[in-house]
Structure formats: C-alpha cells, structure tokens
C-alpha positions as a printed Julia matrix, in Angstrom:
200×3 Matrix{Float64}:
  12.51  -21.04    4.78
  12.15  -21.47    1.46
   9.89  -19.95   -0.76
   7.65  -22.52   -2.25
   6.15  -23.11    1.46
   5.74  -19.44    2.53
   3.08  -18.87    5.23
   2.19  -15.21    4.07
  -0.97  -13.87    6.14
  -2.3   -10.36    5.35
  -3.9    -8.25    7.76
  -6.26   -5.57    6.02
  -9.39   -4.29    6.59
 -10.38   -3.63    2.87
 -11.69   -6.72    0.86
 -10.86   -5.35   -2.12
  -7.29   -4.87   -1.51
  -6.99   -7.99    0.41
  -8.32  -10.33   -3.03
  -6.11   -7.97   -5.42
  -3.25   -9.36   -2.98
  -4.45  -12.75   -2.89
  -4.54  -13.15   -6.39
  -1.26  -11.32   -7.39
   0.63  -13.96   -4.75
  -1.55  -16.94   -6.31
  -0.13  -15.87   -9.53
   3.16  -16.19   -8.07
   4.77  -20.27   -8.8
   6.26  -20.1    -5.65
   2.66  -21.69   -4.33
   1.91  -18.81   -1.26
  -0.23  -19.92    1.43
  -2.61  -17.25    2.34
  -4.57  -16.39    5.3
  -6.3   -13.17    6.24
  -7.55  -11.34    9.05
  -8.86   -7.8    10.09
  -6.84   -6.81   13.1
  -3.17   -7.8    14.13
  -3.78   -9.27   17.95
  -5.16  -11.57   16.1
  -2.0   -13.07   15.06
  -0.46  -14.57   18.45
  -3.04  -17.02   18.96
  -3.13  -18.35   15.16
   0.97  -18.05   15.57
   1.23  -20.96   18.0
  -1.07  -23.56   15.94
   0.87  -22.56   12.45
   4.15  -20.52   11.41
   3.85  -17.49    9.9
   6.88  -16.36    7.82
   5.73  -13.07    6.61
   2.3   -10.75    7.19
   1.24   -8.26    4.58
  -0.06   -5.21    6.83
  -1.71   -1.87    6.74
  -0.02    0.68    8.56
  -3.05    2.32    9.46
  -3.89   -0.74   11.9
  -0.98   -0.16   14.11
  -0.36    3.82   14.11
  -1.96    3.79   17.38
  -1.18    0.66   18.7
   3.18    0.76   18.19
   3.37   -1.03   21.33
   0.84   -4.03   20.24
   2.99   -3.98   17.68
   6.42   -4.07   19.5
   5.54   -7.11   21.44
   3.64   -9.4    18.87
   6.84   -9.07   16.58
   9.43   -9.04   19.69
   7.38  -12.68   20.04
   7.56  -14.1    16.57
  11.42  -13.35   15.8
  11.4   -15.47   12.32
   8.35  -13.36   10.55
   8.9   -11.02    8.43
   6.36   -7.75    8.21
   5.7    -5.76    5.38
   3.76   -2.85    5.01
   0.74   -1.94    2.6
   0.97    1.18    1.32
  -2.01    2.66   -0.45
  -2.65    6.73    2.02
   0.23    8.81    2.87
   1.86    7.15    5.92
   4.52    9.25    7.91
   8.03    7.94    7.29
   8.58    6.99   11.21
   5.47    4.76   10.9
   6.84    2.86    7.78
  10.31    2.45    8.99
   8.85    0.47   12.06
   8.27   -2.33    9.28
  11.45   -5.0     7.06
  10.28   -3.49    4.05
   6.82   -1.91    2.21
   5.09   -1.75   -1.11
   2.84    0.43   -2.75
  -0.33   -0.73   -4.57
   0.66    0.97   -7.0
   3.61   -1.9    -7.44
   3.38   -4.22   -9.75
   2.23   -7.83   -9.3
   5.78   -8.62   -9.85
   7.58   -6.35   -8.18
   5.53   -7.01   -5.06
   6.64  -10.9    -5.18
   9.94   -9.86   -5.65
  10.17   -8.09   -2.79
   8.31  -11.29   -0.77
  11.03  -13.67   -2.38
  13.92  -11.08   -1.64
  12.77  -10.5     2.03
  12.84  -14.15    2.92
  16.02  -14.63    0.9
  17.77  -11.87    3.0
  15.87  -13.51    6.35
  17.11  -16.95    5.15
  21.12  -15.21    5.12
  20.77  -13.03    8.65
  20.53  -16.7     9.81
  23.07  -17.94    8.58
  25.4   -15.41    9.87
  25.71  -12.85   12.54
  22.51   -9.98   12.78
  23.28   -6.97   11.33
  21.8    -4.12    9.11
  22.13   -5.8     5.82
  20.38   -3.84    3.12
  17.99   -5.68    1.01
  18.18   -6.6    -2.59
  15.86   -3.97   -3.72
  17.67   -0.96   -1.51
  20.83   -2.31   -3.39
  19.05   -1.6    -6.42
  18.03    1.54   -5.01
  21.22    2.66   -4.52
  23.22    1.37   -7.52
  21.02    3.88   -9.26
  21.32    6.49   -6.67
  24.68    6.74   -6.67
  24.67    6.8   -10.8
  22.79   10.19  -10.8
  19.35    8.9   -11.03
  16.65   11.05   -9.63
  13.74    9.44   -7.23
  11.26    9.36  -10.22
  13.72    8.16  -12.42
  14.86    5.54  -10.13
  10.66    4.38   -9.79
  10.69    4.15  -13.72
  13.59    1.82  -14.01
  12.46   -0.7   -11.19
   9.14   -0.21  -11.94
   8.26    0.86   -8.43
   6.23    4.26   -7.2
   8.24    7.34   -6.63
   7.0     6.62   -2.85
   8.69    3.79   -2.26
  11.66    4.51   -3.71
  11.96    7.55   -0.98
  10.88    4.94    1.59
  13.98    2.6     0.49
  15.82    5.72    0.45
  15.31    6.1     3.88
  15.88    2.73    5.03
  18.8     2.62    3.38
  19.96    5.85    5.24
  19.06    4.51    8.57
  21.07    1.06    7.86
  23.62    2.82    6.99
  23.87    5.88    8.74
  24.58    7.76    5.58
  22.71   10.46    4.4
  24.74   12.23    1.51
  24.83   10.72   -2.23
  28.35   11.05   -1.7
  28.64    9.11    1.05
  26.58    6.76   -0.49
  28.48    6.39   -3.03
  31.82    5.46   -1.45
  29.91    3.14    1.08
  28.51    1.52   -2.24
  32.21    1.37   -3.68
  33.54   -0.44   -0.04
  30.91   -2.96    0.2
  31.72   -3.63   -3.79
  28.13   -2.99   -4.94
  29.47   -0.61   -7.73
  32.8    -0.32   -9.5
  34.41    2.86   -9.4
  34.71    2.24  -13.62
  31.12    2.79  -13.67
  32.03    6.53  -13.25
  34.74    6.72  -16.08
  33.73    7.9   -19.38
C-alpha cells in the first residue's frame, strides 16, 4: 500500500476527538481518506464494499468485547489497528493493538507513526512474518539503551511519557527481553546501535 491512497477509518465515539483527528491527517500531504463510525462491528460490512488499510480506535470500545475484536481483525489480515489513547488503559488492553498514540502526540508524530506502520506492513509482506519492531520502538530503544530515562526519551521524540512505556512494552514482548542490558546487546546484534556509541 502506499501511503498517498491510505483508507484510514476511525472508530470513536467523541466528535471532538474524531475532527481533531480528521484534521491533523488532512494536514498530512500524503492525501488520507477518512471515514468514521461509532462502534467497530460496524467495520465488516463497510470492509467488503472498500479496503480499509488502517482504523484509528478507542480502546474503550473493545475492553469488553476482545473477542469481537479477535475475529473482525482475524478477517481483515492487511489492516492495520491503532489505538487512541486519551484515559488510562491497562497495558494488556493496548498491547492487543500494532501500535497506539496519545492525544497528547503531536500532529506529526501521529502521521509518522500512520506512515511508519504501513511502511513496516508494506515489508512483513515482502518477507516472511515475524516480530519486527517498528520504526518508532527502534527509536525507542536506541535511546533506551543510551541511558535515557522514559521522560527523557518522550522529550526527544516528542511523544508522552505514556507511550513511550507502551513502546517499551511492545518492544519487550517482540523481543522477549526485559533488561536494558539485554536490550542493549539485542540492539548491538540486529546492528541498530554501534558498540562506539558507548566509548568516550
């Protein structure tokens, strides 16, 4: 997909949040196309008359409903979801989602993260599945391993402190690495840092 023709549709109750998003992604020259609606079984039915490559959602609409969920997404393989964070969400609930945002964010950071997603979508395709982490969790973790804290990471990207403990954790569960340390070297295998980054 590429991401002048993105199908993005956002599923949120709240008008106001749903026009902030509109307008940040019509800011955006990658031309979005935007459609909205209040509950996700909506989706299946508009799925089969137009493609839908990523949905902006509120967790909120599926903590109850994880097995709604499951089998919309199990059905539309090629969409990515992304999750609106605005409340404190438990962790579990967020990590059910590709990636989230806060709305906090930045207008630019959130495109970024619609551009990377689709980039990293566009590569899984290309090649065999597997945890891959994400542009922004390789940011994350570049600046992990160099001894940043959480809020100093959110300063440098730009990000909330929340999501930067939300990539944490996703990068964790890719991984399977929970120490810094471990981090670290799995950062120096995969050649995402250079081991002269940590020489004086």
């Amino acid at each position: 997909m590429t991401n002048n023709n993105l199908h993005i549709v956002i599923i949120e109750p709240s008008s106001v949040i749903y026009e902030g998003l509109n307008a940040i992604l019509g800011y955006s020259d990658d031309h979005f196309s935007v459609s909205r609606f209040g509950k996700i079984d909506e989706i299946p039915n508009y799925s089969v008359r137009k493609t839908v490559d990523v949905v902006l959602i509120n967790p909120g609409l599926i903590q109850n409903n994880l097995k709604v969920y499951d089998a919309i997404r199990s059905n539309l393989p090629q969409t990515r979801w992304i999750g609106i964070v605005y409340s404190f969400f438990d962790q579990h609930l967020l990590s059910v989602f590709d990636d989230v945002f806060n709305v906090y964010d930045t207008p630019e950071s959130i495109i970024s993260l619609v551009r990377h997603i689709t980039d990293q979508h566009d590569e899984n395709e290309q090649g065999p599945q597997q945890e891959k982490l994400s542009e922004r969790e390789i940011d994350v973790l570049k600046l992990l391993t160099a001894g940043n804290s959480n809020k100093e990471i959110a300063d440098k990207l730009n990000i909330s402190t929340h999501t930067v403990i939300s990539h944490r954790k996703n990068i964790s569960q890719k991984t399977g690495i929970k120490s810094v340390s471990g981090l670290t070297i799995y950062a120096v295998v995969k050649n995402l840092i250079n081991l002269e980054d940590f020489k004086e």
